[in-house]
NULUMMAR-613142 format. One record per residue (C-alpha): residue number from 1; x, y, z; residue in one letter. Coordinates in Angstrom, 3 decimals, decimal comma. Layout:
residues N
  resi         x         y         z  resn
   NUM         X         Y         Z     A
...
//
This chain:
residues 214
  resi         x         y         z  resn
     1    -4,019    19,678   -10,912     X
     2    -5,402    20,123    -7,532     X
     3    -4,638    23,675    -5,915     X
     4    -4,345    23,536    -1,881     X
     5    -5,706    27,216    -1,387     X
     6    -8,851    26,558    -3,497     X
     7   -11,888    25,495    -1,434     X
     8   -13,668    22,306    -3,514     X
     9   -16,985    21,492    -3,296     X
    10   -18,462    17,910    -1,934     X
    11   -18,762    16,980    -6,038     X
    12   -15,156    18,135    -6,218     X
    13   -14,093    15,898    -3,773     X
    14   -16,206    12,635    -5,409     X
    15   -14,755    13,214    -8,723     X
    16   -10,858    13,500    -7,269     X
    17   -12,006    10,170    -5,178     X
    18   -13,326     8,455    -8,287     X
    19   -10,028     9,770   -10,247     X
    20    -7,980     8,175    -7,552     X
    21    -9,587     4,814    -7,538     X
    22    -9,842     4,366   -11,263     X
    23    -5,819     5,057   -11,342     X
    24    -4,696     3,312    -8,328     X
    25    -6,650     0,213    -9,800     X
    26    -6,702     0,307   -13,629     X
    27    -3,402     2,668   -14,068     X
    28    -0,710     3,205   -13,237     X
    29     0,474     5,877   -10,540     X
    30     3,244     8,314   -11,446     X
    31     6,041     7,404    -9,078     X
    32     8,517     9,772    -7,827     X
    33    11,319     7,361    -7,618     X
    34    12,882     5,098    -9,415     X
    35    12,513     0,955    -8,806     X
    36    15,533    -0,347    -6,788     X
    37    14,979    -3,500    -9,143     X
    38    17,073    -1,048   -11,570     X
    39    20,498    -1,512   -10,184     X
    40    20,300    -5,028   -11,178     X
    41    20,843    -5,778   -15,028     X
    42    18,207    -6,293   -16,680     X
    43    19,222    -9,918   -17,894     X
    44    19,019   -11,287   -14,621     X
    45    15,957   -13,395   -14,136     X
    46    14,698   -15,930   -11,194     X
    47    14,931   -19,216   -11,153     X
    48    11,264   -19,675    -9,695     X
    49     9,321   -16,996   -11,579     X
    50     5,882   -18,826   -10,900     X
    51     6,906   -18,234    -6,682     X
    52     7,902   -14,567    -7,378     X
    53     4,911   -13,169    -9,192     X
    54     2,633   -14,779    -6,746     X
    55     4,207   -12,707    -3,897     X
    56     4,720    -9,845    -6,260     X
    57     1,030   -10,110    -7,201     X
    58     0,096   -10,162    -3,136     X
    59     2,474    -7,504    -2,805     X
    60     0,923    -4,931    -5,578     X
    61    -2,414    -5,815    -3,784     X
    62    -1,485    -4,831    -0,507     X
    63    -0,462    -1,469    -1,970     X
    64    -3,899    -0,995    -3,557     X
    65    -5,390    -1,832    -0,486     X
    66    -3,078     0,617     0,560     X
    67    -3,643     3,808    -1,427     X
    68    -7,326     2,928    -0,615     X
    69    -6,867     2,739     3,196     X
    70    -4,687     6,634     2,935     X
    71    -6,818     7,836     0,557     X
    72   -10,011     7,437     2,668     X
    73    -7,686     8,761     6,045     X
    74    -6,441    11,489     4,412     X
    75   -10,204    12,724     3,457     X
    76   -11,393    11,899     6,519     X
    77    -8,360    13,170     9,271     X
    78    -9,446    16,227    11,323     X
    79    -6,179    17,857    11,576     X
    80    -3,989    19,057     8,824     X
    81    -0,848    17,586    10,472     X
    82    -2,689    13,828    10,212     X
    83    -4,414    14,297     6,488     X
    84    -0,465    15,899     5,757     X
    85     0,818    12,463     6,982     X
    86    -1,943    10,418     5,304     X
    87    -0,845    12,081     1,786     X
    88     3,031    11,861     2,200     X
    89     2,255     7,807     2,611     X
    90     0,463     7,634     0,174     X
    91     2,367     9,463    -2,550     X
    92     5,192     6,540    -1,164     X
    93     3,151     4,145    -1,534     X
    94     2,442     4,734    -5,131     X
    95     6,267     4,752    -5,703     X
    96     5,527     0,723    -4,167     X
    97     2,218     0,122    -6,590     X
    98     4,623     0,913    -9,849     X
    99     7,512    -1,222    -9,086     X
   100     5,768    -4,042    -7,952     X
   101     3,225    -3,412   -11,648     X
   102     6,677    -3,180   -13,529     X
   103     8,099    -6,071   -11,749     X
   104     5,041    -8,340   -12,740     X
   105     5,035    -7,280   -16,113     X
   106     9,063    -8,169   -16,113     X
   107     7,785   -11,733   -14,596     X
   108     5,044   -12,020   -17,639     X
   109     2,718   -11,937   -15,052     X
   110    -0,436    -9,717   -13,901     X
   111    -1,951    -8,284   -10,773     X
   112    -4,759    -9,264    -9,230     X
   113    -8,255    -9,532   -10,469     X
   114    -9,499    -8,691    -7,187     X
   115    -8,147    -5,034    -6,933     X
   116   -11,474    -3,189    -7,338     X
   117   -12,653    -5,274    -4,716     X
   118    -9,442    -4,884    -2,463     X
   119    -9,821    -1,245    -2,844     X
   120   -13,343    -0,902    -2,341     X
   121   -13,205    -2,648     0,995     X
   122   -10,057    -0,914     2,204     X
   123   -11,709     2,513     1,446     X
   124   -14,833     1,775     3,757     X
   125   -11,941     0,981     6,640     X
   126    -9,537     3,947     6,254     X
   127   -13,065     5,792     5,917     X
   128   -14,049     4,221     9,259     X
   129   -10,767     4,643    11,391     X
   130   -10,771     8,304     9,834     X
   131   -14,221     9,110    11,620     X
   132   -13,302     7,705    14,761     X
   133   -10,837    10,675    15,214     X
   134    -7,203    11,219    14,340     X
   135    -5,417     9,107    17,188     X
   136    -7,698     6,387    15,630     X
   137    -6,317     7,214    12,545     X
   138    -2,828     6,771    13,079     X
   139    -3,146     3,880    15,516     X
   140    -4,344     1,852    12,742     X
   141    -1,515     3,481    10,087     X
   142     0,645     2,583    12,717     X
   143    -0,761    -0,948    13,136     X
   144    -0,993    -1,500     9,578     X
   145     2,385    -0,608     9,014     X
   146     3,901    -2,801    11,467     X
   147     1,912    -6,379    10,108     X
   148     3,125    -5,004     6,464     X
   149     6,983    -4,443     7,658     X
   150     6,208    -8,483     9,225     X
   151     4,372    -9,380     5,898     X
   152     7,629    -8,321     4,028     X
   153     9,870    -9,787     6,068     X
   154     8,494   -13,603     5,416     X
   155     8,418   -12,855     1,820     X
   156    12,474   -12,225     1,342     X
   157    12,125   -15,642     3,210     X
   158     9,909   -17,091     0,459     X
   159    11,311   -14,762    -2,607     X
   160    14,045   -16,984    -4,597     X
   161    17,690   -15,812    -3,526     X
   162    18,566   -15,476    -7,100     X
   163    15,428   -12,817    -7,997     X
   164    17,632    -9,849    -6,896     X
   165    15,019    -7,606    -8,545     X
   166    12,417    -8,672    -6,533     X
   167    14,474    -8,764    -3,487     X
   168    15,408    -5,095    -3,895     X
   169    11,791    -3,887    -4,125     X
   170    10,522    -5,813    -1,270     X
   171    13,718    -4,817     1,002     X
   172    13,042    -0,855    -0,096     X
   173     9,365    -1,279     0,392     X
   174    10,088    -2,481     4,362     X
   175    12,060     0,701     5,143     X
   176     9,063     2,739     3,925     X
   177     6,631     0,981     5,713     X
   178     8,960     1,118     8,820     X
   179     9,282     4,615     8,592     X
   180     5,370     5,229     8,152     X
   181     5,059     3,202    11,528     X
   182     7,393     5,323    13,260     X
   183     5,867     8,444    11,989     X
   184     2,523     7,495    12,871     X
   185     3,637     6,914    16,507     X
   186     5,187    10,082    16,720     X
   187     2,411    11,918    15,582     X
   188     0,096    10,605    18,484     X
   189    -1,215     7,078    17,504     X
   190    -3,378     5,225    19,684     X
   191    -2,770     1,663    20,692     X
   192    -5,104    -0,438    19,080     X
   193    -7,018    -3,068    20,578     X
   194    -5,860    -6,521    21,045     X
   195    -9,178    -7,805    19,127     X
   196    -8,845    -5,041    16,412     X
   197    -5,365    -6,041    15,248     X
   198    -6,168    -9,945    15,387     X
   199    -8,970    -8,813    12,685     X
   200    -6,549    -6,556    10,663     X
   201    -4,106   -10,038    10,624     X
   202    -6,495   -12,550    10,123     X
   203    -7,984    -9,966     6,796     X
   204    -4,398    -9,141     5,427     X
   205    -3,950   -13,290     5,492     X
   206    -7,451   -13,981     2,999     X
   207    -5,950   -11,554     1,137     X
   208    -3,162   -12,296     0,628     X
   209    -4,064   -16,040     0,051     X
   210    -6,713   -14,736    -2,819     X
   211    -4,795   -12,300    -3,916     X
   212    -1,748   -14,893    -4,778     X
   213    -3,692   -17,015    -7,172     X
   214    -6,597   -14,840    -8,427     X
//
């Protein structure tokens, strides 16, 4: 257990980064709520399962990438206000990695085989925007936020009107993402640049297209 008034060393730090990675891409997070598939009975099953665990399979990506991306930020904000932001995302975000896991699982389906690599390359960006300072920081929370709440969106489109489960995590994991977005914004986020965000979509869209089939 990590103890806020302790001071850790540098080797500290690397071993509670490894610790993080390894369970964030070959665990499973403890979540601190439960799924919103549960208030639909169990019995109920899609009619499409092949369509739903490819977009729950894209989805549970996009939360490693994004326990990666908060992790990093969190380490690297200035402020304690920003890394306190970073952390409260990302302790939401695991609550989005575990249903979307359980859901697969429920779907006789896996995640990705690409994690470690999504991970890996999200880490070197939050790491990145972290360094540039803490309006940096939350502009690109803020940004990242706002394509996932968009990303979302086209997947109730896609998700099959009969996988309720499904449809409940994906509808709970938009409000959080909303709400990270909003937070960020009020905390001081800069506007990104047009040219940064075009590079954040056209990224989220090879993932998401690898992600769905490998």
């Amino acid at each position: 257990m990590i103890c806020k008034d302790r001071a850790y060393s540098a080797t500290d730090n690397i071993v509670f980064i490894l610790d993080d990675a390894l369970c964030t891409v070959f665990g499973r997070p403890p979540r601190n709520r439960p799924s919103p598939a549960g208030k639909h009975k169990s019995a109920e099953e899609t009619s499409d399962k092949i369509r739903s665990a490819r977009l729950m399979r894209v989805n549970h990506a996009g939360e490693v990438c994004a326990q990666a991306l908060y992790q990093a930020q969190a380490l690297t904000a200035r402020s304690d206000s920003v890394r306190s932001a970073m952390e409260t995302a990302s302790r939401e975000e695991n609550d989005h990695l575990s249903w979307c896991e359980e859901r697969l699982e429920q779907l006789d389906s896996r995640t990705s085989l690409l994690n470690p690599i999504w991970y890996a390359g999200s880490f070197v960006i939050g790491s990145v925007f972290g360094l540039a300072g803490d309006r940096w920081n939350l502009g690109f929370l803020a940004e990242t936020e706002r394509q996932v709440v968009k990303h979302l969106d086209g997947h109730l489109e896609k998700l099959p009107e009969d996988d309720r489960r499904s449809r409940a995590i994906v509808e709970q994991m938009r409000d959080d993402e909303d709400s990270h977005a909003a937070q960020a914004v009020n905390t001081g986020a800069a506007e990104l640049p047009r040219p940064v965000k075009r590079l954040m979509s056209l990224t989220s869209k090879i993932m998401t297209a690898a992600a769905a089939r490998i």
